[in-house]
VMD Tcl script that draws the C-alpha trace (Angstrom):
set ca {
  {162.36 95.71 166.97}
  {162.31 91.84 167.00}
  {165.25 92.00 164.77}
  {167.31 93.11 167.81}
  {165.17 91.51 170.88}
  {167.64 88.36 171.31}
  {170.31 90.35 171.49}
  {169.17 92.41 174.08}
  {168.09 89.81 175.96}
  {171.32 88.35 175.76}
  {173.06 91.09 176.64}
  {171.15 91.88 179.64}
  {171.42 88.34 180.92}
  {175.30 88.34 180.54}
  {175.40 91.59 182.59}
  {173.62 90.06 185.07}
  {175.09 87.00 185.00}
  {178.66 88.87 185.22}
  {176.94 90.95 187.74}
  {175.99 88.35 190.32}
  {179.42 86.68 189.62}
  {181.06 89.89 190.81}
  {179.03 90.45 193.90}
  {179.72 87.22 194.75}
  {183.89 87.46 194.71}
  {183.52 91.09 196.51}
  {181.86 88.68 199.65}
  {184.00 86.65 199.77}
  {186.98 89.01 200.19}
  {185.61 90.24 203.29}
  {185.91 87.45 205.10}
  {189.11 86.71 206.97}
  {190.81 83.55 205.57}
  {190.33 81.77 209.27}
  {186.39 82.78 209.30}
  {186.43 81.15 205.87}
  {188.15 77.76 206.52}
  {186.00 77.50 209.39}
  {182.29 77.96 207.68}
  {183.93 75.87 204.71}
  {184.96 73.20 207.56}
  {181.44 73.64 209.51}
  {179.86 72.52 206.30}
  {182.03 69.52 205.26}
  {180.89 66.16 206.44}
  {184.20 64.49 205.12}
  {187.30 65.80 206.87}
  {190.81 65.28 206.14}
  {193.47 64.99 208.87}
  {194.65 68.78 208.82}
  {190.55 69.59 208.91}
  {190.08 66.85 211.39}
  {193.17 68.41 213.94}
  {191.80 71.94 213.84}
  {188.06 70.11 214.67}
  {189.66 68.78 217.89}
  {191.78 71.49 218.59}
  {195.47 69.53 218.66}
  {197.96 69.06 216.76}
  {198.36 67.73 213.81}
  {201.49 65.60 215.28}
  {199.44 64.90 217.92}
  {196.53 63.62 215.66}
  {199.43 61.28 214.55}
  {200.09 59.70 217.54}
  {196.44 58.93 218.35}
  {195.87 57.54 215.34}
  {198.79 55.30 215.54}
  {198.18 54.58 218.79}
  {194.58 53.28 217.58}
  {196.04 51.06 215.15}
  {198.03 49.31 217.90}
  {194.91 48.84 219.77}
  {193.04 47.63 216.55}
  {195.99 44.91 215.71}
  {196.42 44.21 219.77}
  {192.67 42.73 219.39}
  {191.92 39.46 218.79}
  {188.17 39.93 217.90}
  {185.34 39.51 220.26}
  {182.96 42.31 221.49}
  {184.22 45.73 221.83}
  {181.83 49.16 221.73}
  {180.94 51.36 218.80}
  {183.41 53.93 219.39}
  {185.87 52.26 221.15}
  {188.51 52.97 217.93}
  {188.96 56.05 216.33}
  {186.27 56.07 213.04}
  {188.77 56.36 209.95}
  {188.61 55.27 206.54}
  {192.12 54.67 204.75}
  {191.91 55.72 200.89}
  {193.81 53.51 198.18}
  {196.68 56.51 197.83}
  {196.92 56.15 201.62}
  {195.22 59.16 202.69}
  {192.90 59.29 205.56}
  {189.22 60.64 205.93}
  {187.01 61.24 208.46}
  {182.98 61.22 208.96}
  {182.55 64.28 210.93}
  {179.30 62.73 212.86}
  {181.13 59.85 213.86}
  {184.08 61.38 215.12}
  {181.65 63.96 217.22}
  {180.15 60.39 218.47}
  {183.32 58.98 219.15}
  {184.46 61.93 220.72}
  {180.74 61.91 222.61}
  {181.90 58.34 223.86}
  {184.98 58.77 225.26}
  {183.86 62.11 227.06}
  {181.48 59.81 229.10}
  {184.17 57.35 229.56}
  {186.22 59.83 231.85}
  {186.02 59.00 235.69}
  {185.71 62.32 237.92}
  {187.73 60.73 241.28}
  {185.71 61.25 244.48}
  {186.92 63.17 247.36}
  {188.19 60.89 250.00}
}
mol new
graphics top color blue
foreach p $ca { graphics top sphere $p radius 0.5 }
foreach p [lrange $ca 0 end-1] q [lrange $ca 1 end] { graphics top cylinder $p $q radius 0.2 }
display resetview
């Protein structure tokens, strides 16, 4: 009997193993592919500029233009005091591409919310 104990073992462990991988890949195909981008989204704390547009809800042209916009700002200043979150937060990667931190783009989204004046009624 402990001639053959190892490779029962083993064979019972692969099952399982082979098991739990195929329980796992049944899940997942239950979930719509928009449910899925979104928990796998919800969980990043990196985002690139596709993840970052569908976090704000615009375009991805429109992302663009803000973040060109922003660099106009950024080159238009000549130093001094400015606030935290007065620029878009973005870090530009050797190969060009852009990443966000997805705290500091809820802060800097945070700060400009504050920043919009409700006009009185005259």
């Amino acid at each position: 009997m402990n001639k053959y104990a190892n490779i029962i073992c083993s064979i019972i462990l692969s099952a399982s193993f082979l098991g739990g991988c195929y329980l796992l890949a049944e899940r997942g195909k239950n979930i719509p592919n928009d449910e899925a981008e979104k928990v796998i989204s919800d969980s990043k704390t990196i985002l690139t500029e596709n993840e970052l547009s569908d976090f704000l809800g615009i375009t991805t042209s429109d992302l663009k233009n803000l973040i060109d916009s922003d660099r106009k700002k950024r080159e238009e200043f000549k130093g001094g005091i400015y606030d935290r979150y007065s620029f878009l937060p973005i870090m530009e990667l050797p190969g060009g591409n852009r990443v966000f931190l997805k705290s500091e783009i809820e802060n800097w989204v945070q700060y400009h919310s504050l920043k919009v004046i409700i006009p009185m009624d005259e």
